[in-house]
C-alpha positions as CSV (number, residue, x, y, z in Angstrom):
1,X,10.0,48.6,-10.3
2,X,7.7,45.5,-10.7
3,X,4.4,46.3,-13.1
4,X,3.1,43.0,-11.8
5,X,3.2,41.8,-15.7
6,X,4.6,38.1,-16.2
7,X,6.0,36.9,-19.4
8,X,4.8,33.4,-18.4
9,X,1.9,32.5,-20.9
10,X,-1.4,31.4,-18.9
11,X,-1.6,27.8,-19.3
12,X,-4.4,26.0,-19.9
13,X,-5.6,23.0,-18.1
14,X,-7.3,20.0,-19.7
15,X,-10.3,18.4,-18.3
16,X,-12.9,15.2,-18.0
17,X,-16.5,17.1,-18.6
18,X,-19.3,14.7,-17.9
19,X,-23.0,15.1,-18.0
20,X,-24.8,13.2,-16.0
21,X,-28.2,13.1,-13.5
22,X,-26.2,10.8,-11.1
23,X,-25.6,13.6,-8.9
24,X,-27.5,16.8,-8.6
25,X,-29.5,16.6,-12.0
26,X,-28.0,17.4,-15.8
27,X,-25.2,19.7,-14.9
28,X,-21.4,19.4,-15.6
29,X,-19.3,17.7,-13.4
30,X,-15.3,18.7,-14.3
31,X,-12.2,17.0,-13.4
32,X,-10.0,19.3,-13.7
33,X,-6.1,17.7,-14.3
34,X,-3.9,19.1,-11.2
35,X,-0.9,18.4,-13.9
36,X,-1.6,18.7,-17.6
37,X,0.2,15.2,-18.8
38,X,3.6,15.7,-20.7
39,X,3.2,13.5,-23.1
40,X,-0.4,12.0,-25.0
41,X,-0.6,9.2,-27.6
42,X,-2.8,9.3,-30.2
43,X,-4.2,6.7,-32.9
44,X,-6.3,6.7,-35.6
45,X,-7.5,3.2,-37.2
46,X,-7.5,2.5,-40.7
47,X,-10.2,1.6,-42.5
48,X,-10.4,-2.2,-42.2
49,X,-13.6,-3.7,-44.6
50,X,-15.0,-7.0,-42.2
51,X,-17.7,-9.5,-43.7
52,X,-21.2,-7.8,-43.7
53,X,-23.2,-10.6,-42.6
54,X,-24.0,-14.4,-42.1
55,X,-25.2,-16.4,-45.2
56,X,-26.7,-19.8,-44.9
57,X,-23.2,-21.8,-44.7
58,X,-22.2,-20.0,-41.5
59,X,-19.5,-17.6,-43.6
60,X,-19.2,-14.2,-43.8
61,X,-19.6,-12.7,-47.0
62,X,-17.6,-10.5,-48.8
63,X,-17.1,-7.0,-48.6
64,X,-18.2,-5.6,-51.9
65,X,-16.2,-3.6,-54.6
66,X,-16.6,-0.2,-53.1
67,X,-15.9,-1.4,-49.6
68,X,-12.4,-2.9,-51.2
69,X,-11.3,-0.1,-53.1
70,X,-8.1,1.7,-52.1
71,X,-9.7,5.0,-51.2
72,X,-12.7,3.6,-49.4
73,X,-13.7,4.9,-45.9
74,X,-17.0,5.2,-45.6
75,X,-16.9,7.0,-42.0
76,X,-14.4,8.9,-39.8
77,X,-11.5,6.5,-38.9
78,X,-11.6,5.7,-35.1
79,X,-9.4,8.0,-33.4
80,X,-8.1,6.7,-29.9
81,X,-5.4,8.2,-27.4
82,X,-4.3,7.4,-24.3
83,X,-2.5,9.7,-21.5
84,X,-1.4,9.8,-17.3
85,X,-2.5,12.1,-14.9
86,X,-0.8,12.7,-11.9
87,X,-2.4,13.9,-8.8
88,X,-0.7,14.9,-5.7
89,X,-2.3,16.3,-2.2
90,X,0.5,17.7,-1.2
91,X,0.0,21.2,-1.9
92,X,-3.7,20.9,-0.2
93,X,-2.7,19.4,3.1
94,X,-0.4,22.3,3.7
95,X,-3.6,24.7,3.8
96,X,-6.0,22.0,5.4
97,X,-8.8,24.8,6.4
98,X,-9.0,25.9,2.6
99,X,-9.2,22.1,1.6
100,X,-11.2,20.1,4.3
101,X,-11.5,17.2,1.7
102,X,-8.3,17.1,0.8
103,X,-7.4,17.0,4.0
104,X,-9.4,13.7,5.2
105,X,-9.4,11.6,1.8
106,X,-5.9,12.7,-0.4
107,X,-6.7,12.7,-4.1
108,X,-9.4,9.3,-3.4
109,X,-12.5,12.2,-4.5
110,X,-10.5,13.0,-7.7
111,X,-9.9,8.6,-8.3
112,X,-13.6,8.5,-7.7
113,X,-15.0,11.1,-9.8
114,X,-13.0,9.1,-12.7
115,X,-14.0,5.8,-11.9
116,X,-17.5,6.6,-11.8
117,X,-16.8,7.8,-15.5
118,X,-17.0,3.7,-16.1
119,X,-20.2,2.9,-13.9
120,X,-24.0,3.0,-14.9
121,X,-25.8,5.6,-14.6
122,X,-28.5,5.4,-12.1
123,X,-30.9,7.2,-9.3
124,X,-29.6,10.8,-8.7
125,X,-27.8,11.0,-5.5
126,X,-29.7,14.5,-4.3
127,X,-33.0,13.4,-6.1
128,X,-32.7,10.2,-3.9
129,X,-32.5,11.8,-1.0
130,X,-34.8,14.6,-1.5
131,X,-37.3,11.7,-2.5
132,X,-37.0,9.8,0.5
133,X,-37.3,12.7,2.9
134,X,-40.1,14.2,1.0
135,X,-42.0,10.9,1.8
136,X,-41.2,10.7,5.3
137,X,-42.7,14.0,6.0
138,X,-45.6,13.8,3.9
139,X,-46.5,10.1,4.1
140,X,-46.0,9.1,0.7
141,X,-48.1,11.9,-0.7
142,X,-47.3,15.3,-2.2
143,X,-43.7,15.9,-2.8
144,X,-41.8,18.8,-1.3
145,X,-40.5,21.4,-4.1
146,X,-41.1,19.2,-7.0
147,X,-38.3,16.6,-5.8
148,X,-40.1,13.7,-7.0
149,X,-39.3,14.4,-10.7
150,X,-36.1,14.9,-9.4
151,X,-35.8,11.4,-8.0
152,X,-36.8,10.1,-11.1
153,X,-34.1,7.6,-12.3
154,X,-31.7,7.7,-15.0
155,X,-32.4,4.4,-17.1
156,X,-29.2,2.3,-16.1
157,X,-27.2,0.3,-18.6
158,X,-26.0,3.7,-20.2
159,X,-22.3,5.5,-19.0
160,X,-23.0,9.6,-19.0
161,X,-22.1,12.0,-21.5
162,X,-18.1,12.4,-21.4
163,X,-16.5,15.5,-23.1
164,X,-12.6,15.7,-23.5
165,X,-11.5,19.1,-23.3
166,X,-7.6,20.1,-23.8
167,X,-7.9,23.9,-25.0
168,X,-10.1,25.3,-27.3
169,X,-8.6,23.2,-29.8
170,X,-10.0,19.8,-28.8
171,X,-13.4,19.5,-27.3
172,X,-14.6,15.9,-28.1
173,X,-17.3,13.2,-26.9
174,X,-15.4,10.3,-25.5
175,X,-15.9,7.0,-24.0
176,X,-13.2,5.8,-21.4
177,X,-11.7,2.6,-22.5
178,X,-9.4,2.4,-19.7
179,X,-8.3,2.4,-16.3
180,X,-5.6,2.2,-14.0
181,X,-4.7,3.2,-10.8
182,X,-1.0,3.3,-8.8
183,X,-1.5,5.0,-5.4
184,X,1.7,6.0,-4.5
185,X,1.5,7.4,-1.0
186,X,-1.5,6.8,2.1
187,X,-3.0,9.2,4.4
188,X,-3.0,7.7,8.4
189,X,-7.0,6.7,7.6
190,X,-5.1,5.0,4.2
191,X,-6.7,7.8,1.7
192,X,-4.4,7.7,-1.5
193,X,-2.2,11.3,-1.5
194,X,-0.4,10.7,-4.3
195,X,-1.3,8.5,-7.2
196,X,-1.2,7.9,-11.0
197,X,-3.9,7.5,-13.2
198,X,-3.3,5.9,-16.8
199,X,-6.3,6.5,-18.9
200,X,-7.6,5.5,-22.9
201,X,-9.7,7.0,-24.2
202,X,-12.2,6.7,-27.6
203,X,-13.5,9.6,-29.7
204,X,-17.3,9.0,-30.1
205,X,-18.8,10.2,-34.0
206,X,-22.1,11.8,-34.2
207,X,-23.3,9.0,-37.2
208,X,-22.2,6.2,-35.1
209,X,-22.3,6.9,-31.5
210,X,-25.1,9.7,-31.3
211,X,-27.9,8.3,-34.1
212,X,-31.1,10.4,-33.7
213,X,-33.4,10.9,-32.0
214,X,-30.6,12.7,-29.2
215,X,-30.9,14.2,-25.8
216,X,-29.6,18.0,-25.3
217,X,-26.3,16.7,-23.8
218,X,-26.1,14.4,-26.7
219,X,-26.5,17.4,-29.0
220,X,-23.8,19.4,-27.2
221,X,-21.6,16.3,-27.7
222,X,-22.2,15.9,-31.2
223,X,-21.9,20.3,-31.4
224,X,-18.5,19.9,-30.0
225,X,-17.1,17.0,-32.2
226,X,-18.3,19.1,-35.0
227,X,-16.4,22.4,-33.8
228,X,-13.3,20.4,-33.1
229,X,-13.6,18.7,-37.1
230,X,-13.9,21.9,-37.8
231,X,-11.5,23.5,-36.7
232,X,-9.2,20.2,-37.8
233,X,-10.4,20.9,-41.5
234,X,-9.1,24.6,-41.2
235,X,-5.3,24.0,-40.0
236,X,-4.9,21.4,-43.0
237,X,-6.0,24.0,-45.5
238,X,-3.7,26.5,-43.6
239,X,-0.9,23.9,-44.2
240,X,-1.0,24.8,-48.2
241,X,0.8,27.9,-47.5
242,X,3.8,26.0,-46.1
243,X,3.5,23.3,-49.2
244,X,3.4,26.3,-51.7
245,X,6.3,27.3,-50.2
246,X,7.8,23.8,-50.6
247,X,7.0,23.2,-54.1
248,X,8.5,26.7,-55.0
249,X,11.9,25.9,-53.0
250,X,12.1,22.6,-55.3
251,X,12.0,24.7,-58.5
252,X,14.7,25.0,-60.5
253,X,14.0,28.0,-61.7
């Protein structure tokens, strides 16, 4: 008799969280990966001491004593990693009236949502609109429903907020460094069905990417680097039960 009880863990899926007024006002927008990747590279850069400045002569000066020594690192080393997503329509064009977009543009909303991750921030797509019709129908004057401070734009020159979240155990700010595309199959209107997306991406700090004052998304960025270093802080001390057990396997007595 089936009890309806799998022994299949729930899987998690990872995600692209970004904050940003482009669209609707300050309120998540997820990409959610169809296909958690397989594989993800990860980097961390060494501590590297450049010349601090300019001097008269047109050379850099020297990085001082403490900057030299072999345990310097004055800051958290840059941690970079880089990973593919695939995305496949498939699935949603056999159930068009459950996905309607799916069904005219493939996987090009999912491309989009990403690429937008690299483009400036500007007006608010609703708050636009809301603006404009708001004029029309009262001539320029009062604004319908407050959507005036709504279409107020987003200072351009600035990418939104991006969080990287793959399970509870990595929830960091990022800043996309790269982008590729290989669309693999067409629709008849030539949407992209099926396509791979290579991505790099850069772990922002809190004392270098997020100086004060900060905005509330950039204090929920900064919160959930901190929970993440956290929780990166506990496993290593959880690791000196398995050295303790080491060093007592190496005794000879």
């Amino acid at each position: 008799m089936s009890t309806g009880y799998s022994r299949s863990p729930k899987l998690l899926k990872g995600a692209l969280i970004e904050f940003s007024e482009r669209f609707i006002g300050p309120i998540p927008n997820i990409i959610i990966f169809q296909y958690n990747p397989e594989t993800m590279t990860r980097s961390l850069e060494v501590w590297n001491p450049a010349p601090r400045s300019q001097s008269g002569d047109g050379q850099g000066q020297p990085p001082t004593a403490e900057e030299t020594a072999a345990t310097a690192q004055p800051h958290d080393p840059p941690e970079t990693f880089t990973l593919g997503l695939e995305l496949d329509a498939a699935d949603a064009l056999e159930k068009p009236e459950s996905h309607p977009v799916a069904f005219v543009s493939g996987v090009a909303d999912r491309i989009a949502a990403m690429e937008m991750l690299l483009y400036p921030q500007g007006e608010s797509l609703l708050g636009g609109l809301m603006g404009g019709i708001s004029a029309s129908l009262s001539g320029g004057g009062a604004s319908i429903g407050g959507s005036a401070a709504a279409a107020t734009p987003v200072p351009r020159g600035t990418v939104p907020v991006l969080l990287f979240a793959w399970g509870p155990g990595r929830i960091v700010p990022v800043r996309l460094t790269s982008f590729s595309v290989e669309e693999q199959a067409y629709s008849p209107l030539l949407y992209p069905i099926r396509a791979k997306v290579n991505i790099g991406l850069k772990i922002l700090t809190p004392e270098k990417d997020f100086p004060a004052p900060r905005t509330f998304t950039q204090d929920l960025a900064v919160a959930a680097f901190n929970f993440t270093r956290k929780q990166k802080e506990v496993l290593a001390a959880a690791n000196l039960a398995n050295s303790v057990e080491s060093i007592l396997g190496m005794l000879p007595f």
